[in-house]
RODO-2510 file (C-alpha; in nm, 4 decimals, decimal comma):
residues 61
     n   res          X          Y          Z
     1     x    -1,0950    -0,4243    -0,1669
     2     x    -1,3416    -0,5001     0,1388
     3     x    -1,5059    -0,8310     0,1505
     4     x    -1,8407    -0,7990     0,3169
     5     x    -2,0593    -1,0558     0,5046
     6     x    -2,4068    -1,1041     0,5421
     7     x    -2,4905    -1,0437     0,8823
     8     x    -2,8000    -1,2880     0,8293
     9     x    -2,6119    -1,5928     0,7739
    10     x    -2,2250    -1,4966     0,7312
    11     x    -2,1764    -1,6074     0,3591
    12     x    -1,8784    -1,3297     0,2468
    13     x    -1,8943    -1,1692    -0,0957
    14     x    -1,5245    -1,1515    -0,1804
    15     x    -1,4545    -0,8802    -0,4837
    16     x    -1,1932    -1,0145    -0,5900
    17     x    -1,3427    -1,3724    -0,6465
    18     x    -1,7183    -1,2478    -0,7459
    19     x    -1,9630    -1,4094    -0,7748
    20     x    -1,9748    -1,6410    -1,0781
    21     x    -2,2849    -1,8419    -1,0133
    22     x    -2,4670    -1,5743    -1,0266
    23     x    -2,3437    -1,3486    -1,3078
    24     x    -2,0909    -1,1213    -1,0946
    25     x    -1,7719    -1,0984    -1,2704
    26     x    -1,4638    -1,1226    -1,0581
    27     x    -1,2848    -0,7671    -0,9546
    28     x    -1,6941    -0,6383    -0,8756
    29     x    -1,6613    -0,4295    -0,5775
    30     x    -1,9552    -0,4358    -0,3456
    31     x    -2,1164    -0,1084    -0,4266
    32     x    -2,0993    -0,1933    -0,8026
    33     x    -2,3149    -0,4782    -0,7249
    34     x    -2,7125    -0,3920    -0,8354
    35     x    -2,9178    -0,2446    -0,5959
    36     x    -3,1229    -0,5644    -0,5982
    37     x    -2,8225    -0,8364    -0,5202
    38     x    -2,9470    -1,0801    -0,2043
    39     x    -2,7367    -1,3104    -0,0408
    40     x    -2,7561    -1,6298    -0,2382
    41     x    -2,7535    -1,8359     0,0834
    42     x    -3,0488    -1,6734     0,2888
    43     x    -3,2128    -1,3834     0,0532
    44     x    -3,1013    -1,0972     0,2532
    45     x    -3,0508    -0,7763     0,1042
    46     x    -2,7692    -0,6124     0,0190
    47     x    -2,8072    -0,3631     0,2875
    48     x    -2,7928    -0,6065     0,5366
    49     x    -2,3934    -0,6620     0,4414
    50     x    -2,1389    -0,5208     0,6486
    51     x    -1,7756    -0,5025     0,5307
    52     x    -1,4942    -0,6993     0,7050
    53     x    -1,1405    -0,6102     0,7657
    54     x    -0,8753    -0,8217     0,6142
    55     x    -0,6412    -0,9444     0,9432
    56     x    -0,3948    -0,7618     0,9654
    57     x    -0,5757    -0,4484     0,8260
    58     x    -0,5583    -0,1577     1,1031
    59     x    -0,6675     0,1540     0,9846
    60     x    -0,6208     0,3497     1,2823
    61     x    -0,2841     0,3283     1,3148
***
């Protein structure tokens, strides 16, 4: 799965690990997260997440 950071502040939501604190069970993949998840460090929406690519991860290849 993607991670995706918050391109407001950088804090990455990691599927895999959740998000505990606040109720997300680990293995939650972004766009099962509800529609109104914010960044827990800065309040930004989810729509203002962008996913990352793992090093090493070259899709166009």
């Amino acid at each position: 799965m993607l991670k995706y950071v918050c391109t407001m502040c950088g804090w990455e939501y990691d599927p895999a690990k959740g998000y505990p604190k606040g109720g997300i069970a680990p293995g939650t993949s972004f766009e099962d997260l509800p529609d109104d998840f914010k960044c827990p460090v800065c309040g930004a929406l989810k729509l203002h997440f962008m996913p990352r690519k793992s090093p090493g991860d070259d899709r166009s290849s």
